[in-house]
N, C-alpha and C positions, 0 to 999 in steps of 0.2 A: 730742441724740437723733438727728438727722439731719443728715449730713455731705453735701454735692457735691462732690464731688473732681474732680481734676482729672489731666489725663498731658500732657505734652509732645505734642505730633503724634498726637493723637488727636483725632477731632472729635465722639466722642459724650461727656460727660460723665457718670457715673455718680451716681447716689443711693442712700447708701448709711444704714443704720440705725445707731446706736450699739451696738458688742458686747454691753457690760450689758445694756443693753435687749432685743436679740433672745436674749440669754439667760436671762435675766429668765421673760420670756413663755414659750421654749420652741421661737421661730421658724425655719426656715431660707428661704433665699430661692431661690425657682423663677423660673428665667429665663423659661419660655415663660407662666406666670402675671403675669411682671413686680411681684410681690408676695414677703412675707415671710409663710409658712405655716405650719400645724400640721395634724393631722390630727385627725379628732374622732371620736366612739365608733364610729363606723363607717367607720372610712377614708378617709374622704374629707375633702380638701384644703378649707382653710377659709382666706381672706385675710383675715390680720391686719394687715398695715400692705400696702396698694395703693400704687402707684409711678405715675401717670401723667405720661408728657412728649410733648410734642409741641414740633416745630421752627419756627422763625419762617422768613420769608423776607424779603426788603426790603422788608417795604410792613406788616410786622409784628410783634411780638415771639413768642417763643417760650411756653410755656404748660407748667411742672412743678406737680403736685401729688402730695404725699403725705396719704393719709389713713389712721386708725389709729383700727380700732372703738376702741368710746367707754369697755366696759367693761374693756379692757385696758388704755385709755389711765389710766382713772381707779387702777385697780388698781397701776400701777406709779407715779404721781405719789403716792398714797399709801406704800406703801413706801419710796418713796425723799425721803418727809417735805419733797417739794418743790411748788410750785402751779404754774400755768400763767400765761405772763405774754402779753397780747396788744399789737400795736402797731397802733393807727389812726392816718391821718394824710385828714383831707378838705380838700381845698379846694375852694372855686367861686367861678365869676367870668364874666361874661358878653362875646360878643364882645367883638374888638379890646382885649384889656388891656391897660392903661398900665401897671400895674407899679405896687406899693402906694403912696400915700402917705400917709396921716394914719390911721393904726391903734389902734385902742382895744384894752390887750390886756386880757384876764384868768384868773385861774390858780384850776383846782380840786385841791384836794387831802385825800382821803378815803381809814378804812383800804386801801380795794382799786383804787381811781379816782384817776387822776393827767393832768390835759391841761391846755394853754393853750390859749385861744380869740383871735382875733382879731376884728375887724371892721374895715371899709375901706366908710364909708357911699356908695354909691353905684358903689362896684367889687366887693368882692367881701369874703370873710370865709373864714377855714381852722380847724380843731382839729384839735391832734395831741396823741399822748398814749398811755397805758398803763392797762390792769386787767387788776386778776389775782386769777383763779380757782379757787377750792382745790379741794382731792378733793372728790367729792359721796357719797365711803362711806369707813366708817371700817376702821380694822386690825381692831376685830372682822369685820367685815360679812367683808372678807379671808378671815380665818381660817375663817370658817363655812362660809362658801361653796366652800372647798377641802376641809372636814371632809367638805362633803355631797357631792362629788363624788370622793372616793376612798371613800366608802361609800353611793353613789345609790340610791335608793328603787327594788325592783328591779320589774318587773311581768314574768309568764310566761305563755304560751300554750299552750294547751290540744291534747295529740294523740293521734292514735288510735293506738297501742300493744297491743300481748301482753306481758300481765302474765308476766314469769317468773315466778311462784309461781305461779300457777294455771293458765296457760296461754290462760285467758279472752282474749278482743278486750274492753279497756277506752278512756276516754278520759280521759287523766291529764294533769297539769299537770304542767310542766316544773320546776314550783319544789322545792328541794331538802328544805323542810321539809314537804314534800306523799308523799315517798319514802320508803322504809327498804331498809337495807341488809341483809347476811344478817346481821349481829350483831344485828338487832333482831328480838327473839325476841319471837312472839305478835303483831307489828302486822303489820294487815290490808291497808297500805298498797303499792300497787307497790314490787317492785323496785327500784333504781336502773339497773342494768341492763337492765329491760325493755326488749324492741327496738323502734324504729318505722321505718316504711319510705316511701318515697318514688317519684315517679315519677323516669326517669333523668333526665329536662329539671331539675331542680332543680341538678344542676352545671354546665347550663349561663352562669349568669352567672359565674362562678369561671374558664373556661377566656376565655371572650371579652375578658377585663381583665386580662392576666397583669402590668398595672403598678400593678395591687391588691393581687390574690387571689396567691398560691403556693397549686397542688395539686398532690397527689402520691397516689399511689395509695393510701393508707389517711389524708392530712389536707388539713385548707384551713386556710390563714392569712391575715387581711385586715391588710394592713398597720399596727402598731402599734394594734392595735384589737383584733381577738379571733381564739380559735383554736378549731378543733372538732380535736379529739383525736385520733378514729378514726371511719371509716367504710368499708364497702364495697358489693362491690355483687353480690349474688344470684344464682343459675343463670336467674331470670325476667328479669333484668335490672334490679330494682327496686335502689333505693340502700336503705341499712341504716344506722344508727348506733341511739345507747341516749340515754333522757330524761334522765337527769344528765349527758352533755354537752350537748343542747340546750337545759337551762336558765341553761350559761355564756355562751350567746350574746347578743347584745344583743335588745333586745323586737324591734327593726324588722325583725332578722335572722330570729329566732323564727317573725315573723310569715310572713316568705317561706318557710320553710320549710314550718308549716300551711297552706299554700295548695296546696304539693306531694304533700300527706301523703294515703296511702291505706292501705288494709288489705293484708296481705301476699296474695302470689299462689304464695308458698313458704317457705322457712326462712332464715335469715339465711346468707350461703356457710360454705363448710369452712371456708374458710384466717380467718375470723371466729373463729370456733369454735374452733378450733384457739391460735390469739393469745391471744383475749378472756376465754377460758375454761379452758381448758387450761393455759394459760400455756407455749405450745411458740412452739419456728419455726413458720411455713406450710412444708407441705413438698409443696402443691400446684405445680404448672409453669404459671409467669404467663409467657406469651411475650413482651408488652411489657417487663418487668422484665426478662429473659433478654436481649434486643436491644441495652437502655440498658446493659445490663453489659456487654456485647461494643462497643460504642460508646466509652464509656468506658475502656476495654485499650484501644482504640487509638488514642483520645487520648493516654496515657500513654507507648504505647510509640511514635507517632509515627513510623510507618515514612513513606519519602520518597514514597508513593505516593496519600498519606491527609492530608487536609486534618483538622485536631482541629474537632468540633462548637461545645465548649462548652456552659457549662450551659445558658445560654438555650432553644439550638436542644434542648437535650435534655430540658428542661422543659416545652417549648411541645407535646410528644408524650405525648397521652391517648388514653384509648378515648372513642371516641365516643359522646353520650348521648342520649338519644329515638329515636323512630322515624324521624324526619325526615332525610334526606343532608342536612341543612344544617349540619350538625355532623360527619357522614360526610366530606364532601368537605377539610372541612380539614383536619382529621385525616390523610387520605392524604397531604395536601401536605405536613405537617409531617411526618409516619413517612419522606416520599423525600427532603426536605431532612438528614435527619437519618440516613440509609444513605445513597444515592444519590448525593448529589451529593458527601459525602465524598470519593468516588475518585476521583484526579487522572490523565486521559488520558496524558499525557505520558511519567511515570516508568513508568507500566502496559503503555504502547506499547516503552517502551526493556526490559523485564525481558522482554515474552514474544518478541520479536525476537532479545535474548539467548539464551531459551531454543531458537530454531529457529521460532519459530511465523511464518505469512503475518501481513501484516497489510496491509489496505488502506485508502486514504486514510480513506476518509467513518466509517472504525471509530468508536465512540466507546467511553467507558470501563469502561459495562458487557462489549461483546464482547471490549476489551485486558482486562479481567478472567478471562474466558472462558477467551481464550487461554493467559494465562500459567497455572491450571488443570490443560489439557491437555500445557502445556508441563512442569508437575511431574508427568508422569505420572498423572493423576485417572480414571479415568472416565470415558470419555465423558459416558454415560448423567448418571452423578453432577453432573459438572460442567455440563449441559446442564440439569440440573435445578433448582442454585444459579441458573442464569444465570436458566433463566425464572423464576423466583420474584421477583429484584431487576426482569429485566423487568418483569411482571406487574404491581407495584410502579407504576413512572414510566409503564405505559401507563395504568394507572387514575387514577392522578397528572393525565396528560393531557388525560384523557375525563372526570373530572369536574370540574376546575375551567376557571377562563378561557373562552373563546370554545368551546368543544365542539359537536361536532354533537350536535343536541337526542337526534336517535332511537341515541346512540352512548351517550349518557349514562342515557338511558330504560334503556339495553339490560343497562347495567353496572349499575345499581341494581337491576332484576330479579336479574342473578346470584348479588347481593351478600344480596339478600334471603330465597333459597334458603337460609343459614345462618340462617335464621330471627331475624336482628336486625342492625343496622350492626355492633352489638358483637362479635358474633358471629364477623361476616365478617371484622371487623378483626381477630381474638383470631385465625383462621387465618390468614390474610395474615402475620401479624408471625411465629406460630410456622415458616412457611415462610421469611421471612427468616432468622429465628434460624438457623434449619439452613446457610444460605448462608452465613453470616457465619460461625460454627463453623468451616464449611470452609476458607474464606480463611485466618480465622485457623490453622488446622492446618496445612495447606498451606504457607500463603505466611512465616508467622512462627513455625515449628516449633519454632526452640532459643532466641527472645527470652522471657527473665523479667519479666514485670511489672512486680516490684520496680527491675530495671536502669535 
């Protein structure tokens, strides 16, 4: 079950698991865990077999230990219809030994217990030897206990919801046989679809952990563990989804969610409505969605001027949720990581040079942007307007994260709050990018296809 290997000219040795066995379980092994893992109803990383080692030095030995919870360990010795076999060996003996002489020995041998003992009257005495262990549960216990975990005793929490049939504020359980759908004719019972709403801070643990959570502007996914469908988010700013998907969630998730959960302060959005109900596209203008699409072209079409994002960096860009710039501020960061810093100085500085344009040392990418711009004939105005907006962008970028001057950043959340929410300000902000980036792309890549 456990291998030390070995390499030529290496000096850390590795411990490794038997394949069957970490397959068996279900394991994969994380280096910065230094353990063999699974993930469990809620996502998160559980050690199944621990790895500890530590190095000796001259004046010590070194110290490995593998250990493997007890109910997996037991679960796969049964299975594999084999016991566990252990070795003891003790001796003692007091100062200055001479080295045995006159030993009485004797042997025990029982189904599971196997050792010799020694004795040396007035030196010292040793037992070494072997027992072995059987499973402590049987292939039913196995089978039961996988039966009840691919079909768990479910428990649901309770939220306050608008009954689609009536339109009432009720407070309905998320459990599925507590619902009815429109084919059930005559029951009194919610919707399935009834909406409930939320304050925005409830996504905020989904954005802060993106080595969990995937969100995406209508879902959330916790790694091998559970998914919420659809959701969005309201002209008040409140999040929305419906009670038959939040009784697919696990109870503990449930539970954070009721904690969130408030009565509405308006209607569920359009582009909701529109999906959920209609069964259309949204054919509202999401300006973060518009940005990630122009992002995306130009990862693809990979002009020499343009660094490609990548999914990550194009993932890690959401709107921002609460009232709080604590969620505001990175947000920016990631929006200028994900435009901004795309655009590579160099090729920018050689095209509008090209074109005729000045350019002075201290320029940076944004103004060789600028230029080349003016250098395809734009607009001043036009092109002066693209510029401040990606400006606009990396100053706020600036001024609210990192070391900022306090009354600089005071200043910028006041303006920011003039659109009456982070969201808000962000939802302009990006529309104004969009527009810039439009342009570029028009402009600067006018006959490249997509597809090419």
């Amino acid at each position: 079950m456990v291998y030390w290997r070995s390499w030529p000219g290496r000096d850390h040795n590795p411990i490794e698991v038997s394949q069957k066995f970490a397959q068996a379980l279900g394991i994969y092994y994380v280096p910065e865990r230094k353990a063999y893992c699974r993930l469990d109803e809620s996502g998160d990383l559980v050690d199944v077999v621990s790895i500890f080692q530590e190095t000796g030095d001259d004046n010590r030995w070194g110290t490995s230990v593998v250990s493997v919870l007890a109910d997996d360990l037991w679960e796969y010795v049964c299975l594999a219809k084999c016991g566990i076999v252990f070795f003891f060996d003790f001796t003692r003996y007091g100062p200055g030994f001479p080295g045995w002489k006159d030993l009485t020995h004797s042997d025990h041998i029982d189904r599971d217990l196997f050792y010799e003992r020694a004795i040396d009257d007035g030196i010292g005495s040793f037992c070494r030897g072997k027992f072995v262990v059987r499973p402590q549960i049987t292939r039913h216990d196995v089978i039961r206990r996988h039966k009840e975990a691919l079909n768990p005793k479910r428990q649901y929490a309770t939220f306050k919801a608008i009954d689609l049939r009536t339109g009432n504020r009720i407070e309905a359980s998320s459990d599925p046989a507590m619902m009815a759908s429109y084919f059930d004719e005559g029951s009194t019972l919610p919707l399935q679809m009834s909406p409930v709403f939320f304050k925005p801070e409830v996504l905020r643990r989904y954005k802060t952990t993106p080595t969990k959570y995937t969100l995406t502007d209508r879902s959330i996914s916790c790694r091998g563990a559970w998914h919420l469908e659809t959701y969005d988010v309201n002209s008040a700013g409140q999040v929305h989804t419906y009670l038959r998907y939040l009784g697919y969630l696990p109870y503990q998730e449930q539970l954070y969610w009721a904690s969130m959960n408030e009565w509405p302060n308006g209607s569920i959005s359009r582009r909701a409505f529109q999906t959920d109900f209609q069964g259309e596209w949204a054919t509202d203008y999401d300006a973060l969605i518009a940005v990630k699409g122009k992002i995306k072209r130009l990862d693809r079409l990979a002009p020499k001027w343009w660094k490609p994002r990548g999914k990550a960096t194009l993932d890690a860009v959401q709107y921002p949720a609460g009232e709080s710039d604590g969620d505001w501020a990175p947000k920016l960061l990631h929006l200028d990581q994900l435009v901004v810093e795309g655009f590579i100085l160099k090729p920018l500085k050689e095209m509008a040079l090209g074109l005729g344009r000045p350019f002075e040392r201290e320029w940076q990418s944004l103004v060789a942007l600028r230029e080349c711009l003016l250098g395809k004939d734009v607009d001043p105005v036009v092109a002066t307007k693209a510029f401040e907006a990606l400006r606009t962008l990396r100053r706020l970028r600036t001024t609210v994260m990192g070391h900022s001057i306090p009354d600089k950043r005071e200043e910028a959340t006041r303006e920011a709050k003039i659109h009456g929410s982070f969201r808000a300000h962000f939802a302009v902000l990006a529309a104004e990018v969009d527009a810039a980036l439009e342009l570029v792309l028009d402009v600067l890549l006018p006959d490249r296809d997509e597809e090419k």
